[in-house]
DOMI-520159 format. One line per field, with one value per residue: residue number from 1; chain; x, y, z of N, C-alpha, C in turn. Coordinates in pm, whole numbers, always signed. Each point is the difference from the previous one (the first is absolute). Example, Ala and Ser with C-alpha at 12.3 -4.5 7.8 and 13.67 -1.06 7.14 Angstrom:
# DOMI-520159
k = [1; 2]
c = [A; A]
n.east = [+1319; -35]
n.north = [-569; +105]
n.up = [+780; -72]
ca.east = [-89; +82]
ca.north = [+119; +119]
ca.up = [+0; +6]
c.east = [+90; -77]
c.north = [+120; +109]
c.up = [+0; +73]
This chain:
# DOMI-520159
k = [1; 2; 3; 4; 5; 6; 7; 8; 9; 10; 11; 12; 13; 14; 15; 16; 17; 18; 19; 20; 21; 22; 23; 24; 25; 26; 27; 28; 29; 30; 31; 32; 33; 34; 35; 36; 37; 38; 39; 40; 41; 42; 43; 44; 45; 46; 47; 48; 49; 50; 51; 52; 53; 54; 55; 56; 57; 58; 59; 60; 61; 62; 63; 64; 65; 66; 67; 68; 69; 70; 71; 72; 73; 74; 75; 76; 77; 78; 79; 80; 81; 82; 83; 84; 85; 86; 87; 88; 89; 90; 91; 92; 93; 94; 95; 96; 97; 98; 99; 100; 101; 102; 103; 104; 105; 106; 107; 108; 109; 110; 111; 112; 113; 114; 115; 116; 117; 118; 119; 120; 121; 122; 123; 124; 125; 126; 127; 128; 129; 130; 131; 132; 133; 134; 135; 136; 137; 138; 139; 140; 141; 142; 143; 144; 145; 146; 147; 148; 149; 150; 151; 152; 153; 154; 155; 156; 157; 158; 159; 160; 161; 162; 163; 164; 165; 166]
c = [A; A; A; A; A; A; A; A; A; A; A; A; A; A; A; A; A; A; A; A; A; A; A; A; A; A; A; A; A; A; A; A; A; A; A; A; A; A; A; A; A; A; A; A; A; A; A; A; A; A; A; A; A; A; A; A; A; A; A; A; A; A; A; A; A; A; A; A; A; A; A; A; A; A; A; A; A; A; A; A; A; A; A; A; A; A; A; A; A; A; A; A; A; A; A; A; A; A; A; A; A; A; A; A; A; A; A; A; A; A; A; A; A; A; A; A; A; A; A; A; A; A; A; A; A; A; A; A; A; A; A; A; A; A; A; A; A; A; A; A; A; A; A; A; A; A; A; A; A; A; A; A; A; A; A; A; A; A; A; A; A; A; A; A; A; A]
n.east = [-6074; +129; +54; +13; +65; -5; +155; +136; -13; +76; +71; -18; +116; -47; -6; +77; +53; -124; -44; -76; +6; +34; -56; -119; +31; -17; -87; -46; +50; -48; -111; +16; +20; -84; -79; +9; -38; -84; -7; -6; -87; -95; +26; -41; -62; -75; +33; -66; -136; -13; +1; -99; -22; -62; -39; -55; -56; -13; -37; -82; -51; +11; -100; -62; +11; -67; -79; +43; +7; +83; -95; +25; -16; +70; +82; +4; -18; +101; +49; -13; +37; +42; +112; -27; +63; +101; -25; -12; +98; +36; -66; +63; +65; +68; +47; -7; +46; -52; -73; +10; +35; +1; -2; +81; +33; +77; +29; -86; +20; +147; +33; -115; +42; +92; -19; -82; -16; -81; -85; -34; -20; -67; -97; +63; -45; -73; -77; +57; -34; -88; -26; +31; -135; -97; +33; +81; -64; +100; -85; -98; +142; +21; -143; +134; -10; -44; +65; +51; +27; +47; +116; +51; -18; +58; +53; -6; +15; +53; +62; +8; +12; +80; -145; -55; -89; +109]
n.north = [-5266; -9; -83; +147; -12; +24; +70; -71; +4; +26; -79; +22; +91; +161; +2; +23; -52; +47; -76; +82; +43; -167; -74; +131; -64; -144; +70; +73; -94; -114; +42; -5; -129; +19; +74; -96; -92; +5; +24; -126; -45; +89; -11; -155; +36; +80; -71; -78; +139; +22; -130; -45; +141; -46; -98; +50; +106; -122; -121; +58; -5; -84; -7; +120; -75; -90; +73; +39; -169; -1; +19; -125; +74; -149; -33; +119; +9; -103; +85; +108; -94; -55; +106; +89; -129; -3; +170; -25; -100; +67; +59; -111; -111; +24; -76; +77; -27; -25; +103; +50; +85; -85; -102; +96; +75; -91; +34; -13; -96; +17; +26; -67; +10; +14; +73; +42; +123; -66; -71; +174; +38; -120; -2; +133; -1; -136; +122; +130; -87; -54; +87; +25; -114; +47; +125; -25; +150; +7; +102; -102; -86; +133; -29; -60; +123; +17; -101; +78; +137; -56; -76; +109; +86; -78; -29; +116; +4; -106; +13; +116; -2; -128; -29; -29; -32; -3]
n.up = [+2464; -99; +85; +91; -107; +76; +30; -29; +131; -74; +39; -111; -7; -56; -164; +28; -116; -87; -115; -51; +135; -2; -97; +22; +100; -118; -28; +89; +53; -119; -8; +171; -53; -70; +87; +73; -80; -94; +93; +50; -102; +26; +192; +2; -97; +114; +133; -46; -23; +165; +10; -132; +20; +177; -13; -53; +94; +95; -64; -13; +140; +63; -129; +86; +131; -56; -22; +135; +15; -64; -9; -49; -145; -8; +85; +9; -155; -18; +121; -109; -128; +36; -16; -138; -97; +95; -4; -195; -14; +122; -51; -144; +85; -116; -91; +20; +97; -60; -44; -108; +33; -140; +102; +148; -66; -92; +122; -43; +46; +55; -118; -54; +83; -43; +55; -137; +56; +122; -69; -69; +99; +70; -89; +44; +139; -31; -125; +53; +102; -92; -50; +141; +15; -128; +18; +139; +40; -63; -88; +1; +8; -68; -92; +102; +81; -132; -29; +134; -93; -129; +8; +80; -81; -68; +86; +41; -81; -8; +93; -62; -162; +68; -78; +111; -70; -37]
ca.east = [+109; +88; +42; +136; +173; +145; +81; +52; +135; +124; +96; +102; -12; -41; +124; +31; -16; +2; +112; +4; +95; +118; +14; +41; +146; +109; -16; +72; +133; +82; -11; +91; +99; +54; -10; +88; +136; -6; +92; +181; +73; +17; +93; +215; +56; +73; +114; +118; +43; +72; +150; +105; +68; +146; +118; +24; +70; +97; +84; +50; +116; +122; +63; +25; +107; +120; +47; +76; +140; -7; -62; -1; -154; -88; -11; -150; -102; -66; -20; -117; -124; -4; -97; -146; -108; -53; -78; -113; -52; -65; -128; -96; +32; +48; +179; +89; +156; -10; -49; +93; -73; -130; -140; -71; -110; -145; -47; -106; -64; +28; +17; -147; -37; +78; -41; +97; +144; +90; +28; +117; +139; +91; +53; +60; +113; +42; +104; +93; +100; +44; +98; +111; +64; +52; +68; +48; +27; +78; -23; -91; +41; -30; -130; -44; -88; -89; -76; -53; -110; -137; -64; -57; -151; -99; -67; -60; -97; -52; -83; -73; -71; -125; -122; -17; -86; +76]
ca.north = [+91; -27; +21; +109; -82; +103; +0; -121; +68; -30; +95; -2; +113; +35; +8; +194; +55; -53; +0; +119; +98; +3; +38; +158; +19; -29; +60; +140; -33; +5; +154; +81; -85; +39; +176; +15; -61; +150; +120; -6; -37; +110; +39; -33; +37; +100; +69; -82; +62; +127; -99; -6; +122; +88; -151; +24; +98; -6; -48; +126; +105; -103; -8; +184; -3; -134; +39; +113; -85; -41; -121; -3; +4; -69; -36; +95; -14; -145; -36; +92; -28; -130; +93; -10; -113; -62; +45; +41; -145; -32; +122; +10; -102; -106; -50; +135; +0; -118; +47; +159; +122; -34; -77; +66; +113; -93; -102; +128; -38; +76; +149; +55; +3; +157; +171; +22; +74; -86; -115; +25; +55; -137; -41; +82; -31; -93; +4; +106; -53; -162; +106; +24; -140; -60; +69; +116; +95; +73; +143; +55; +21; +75; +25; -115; +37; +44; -96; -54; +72; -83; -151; +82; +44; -123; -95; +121; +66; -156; -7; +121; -45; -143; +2; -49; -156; -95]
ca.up = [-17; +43; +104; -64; +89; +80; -98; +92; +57; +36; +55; -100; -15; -113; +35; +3; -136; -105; -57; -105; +76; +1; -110; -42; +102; -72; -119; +57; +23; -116; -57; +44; -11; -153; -53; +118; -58; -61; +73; +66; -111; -114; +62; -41; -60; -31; +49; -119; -95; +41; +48; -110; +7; +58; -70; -134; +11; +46; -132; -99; +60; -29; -133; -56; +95; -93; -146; -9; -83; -129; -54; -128; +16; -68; +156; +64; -38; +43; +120; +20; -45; +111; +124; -34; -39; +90; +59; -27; +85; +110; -31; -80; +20; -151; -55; -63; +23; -60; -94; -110; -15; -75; +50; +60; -60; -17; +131; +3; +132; +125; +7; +41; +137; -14; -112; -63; +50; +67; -115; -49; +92; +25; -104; -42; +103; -14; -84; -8; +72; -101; -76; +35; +58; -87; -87; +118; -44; +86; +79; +143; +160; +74; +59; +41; +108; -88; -8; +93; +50; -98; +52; +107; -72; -56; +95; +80; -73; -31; +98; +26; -90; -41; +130; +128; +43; -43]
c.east = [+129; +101; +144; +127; +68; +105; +52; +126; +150; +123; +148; -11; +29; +223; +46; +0; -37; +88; -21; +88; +127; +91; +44; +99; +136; +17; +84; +117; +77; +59; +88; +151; +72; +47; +203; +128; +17; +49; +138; +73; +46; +72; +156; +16; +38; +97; +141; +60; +102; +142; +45; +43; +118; +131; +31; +127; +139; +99; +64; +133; +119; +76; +72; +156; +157; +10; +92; +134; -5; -68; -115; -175; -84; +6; -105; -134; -63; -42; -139; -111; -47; -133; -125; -45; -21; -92; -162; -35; -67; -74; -113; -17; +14; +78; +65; +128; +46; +31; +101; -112; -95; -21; -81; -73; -139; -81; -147; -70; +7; +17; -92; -20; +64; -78; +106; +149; +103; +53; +133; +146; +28; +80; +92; +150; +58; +108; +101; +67; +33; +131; +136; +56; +118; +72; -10; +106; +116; +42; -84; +52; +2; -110; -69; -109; -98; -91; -30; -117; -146; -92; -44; -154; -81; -53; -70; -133; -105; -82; -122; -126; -130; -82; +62; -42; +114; +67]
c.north = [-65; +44; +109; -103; +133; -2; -80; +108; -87; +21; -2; +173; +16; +34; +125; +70; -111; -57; +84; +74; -58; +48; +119; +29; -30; +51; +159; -50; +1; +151; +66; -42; +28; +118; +68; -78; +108; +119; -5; -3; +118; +131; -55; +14; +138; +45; -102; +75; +89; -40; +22; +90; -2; -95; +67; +136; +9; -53; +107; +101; -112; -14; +167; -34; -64; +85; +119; -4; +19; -116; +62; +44; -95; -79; +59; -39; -111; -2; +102; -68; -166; +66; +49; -88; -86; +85; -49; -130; +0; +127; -70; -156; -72; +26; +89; -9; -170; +37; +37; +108; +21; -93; +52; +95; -108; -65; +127; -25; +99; +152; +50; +38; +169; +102; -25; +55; -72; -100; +19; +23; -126; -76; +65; -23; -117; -97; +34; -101; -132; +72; +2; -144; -71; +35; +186; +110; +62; +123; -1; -77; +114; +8; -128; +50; +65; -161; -84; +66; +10; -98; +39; +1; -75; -70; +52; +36; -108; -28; +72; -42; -70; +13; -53; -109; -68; -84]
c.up = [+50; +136; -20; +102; +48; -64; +119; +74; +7; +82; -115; -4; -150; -57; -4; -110; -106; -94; -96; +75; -4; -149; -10; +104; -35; -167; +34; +70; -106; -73; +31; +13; -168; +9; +115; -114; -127; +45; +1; -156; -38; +62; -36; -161; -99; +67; -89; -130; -1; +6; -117; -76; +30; -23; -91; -11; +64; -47; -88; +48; +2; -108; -30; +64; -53; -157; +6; +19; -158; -41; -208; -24; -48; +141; +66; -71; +30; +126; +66; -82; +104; +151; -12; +1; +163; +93; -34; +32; +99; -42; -34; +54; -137; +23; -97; +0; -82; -168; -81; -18; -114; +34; +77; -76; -99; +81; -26; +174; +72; -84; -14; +135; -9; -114; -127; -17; +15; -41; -94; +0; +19; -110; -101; +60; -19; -133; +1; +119; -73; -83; +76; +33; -131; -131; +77; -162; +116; +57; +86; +107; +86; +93; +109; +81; -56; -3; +114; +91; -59; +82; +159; +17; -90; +102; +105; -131; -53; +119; +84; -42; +43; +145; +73; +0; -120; +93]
């Protein structure tokens, strides 16, 4: 019968964690490393949405403030349609303000992102202000605060509009 060998005592100690344990230690780190950058993302940019409102609105009141100089309605239109298109810029992040109001409406990208309604009315708004840039009607100087109270609510209502996870 073969002779039983003992197990050999060492003095090397055992190591504290496996390496399957280290692994699932750096696997739930990562996890919690994506899920923590995912957050913050989706915290800064909605308070970016909220910014480009109020830029937006405030712009608006500046322009209600300066138009109660005499100022021309093809001066306003240009400076109310600049203001949308640079709002929906920072909304939609494209180059809108880049655009003429039939590229933006063929842009099907971003106005997909808007309800029909809404779709309509922009592109409604956006004509009727190409209209005053480039051939300004001269009875509706009267209605300068009519069209600032448009472009008021287009961008309040535009914004209403679009989900959240945009």
């Amino acid at each position: 019968m073969p002779e039983i060998i003992d197990i050999i005592e060492t003095n090397e100690k055992a190591p504290a964690l496996l390496p399957w344990q280290w692994l699932l230690i750096v696997c739930v780190g990562l996890a919690l490393l994506i899920a923590l950058i995912i957050f913050l993302k989706r915290q800064k940019s909605s308070t970016k949405k909220i910014n480009n409102l109020q830029q937006a609105l405030t712009a608006l009141k500046e322009i209600q403030e300066s138009s109660s100089t005499e100022k021309d309605i093809n001066r306003l239109s240009i400076e109310l349609s600049l203001l949308t298109r640079a709002y929906l810029q920072g909304r939609f992040s494209n180059n809108s303000i880049f655009q003429t109001h039939e590229e933006f409406i063929q842009d099907h990208e971003d106005l997909e992102k808007l309800p029909l309604p809404a779709r309509e009315k922009l592109a409604s708004y956006l004509s009727s202000l190409a209209e005053q840039k480039y051939a300004p009607n001269p009875h509706l100087a009267s209605e300068k605060n009519k069209l600032i109270e448009l472009t008021e609510s287009l961008l309040k209502g535009i914004d209403s509009t679009i989900p959240k996870e945009l």
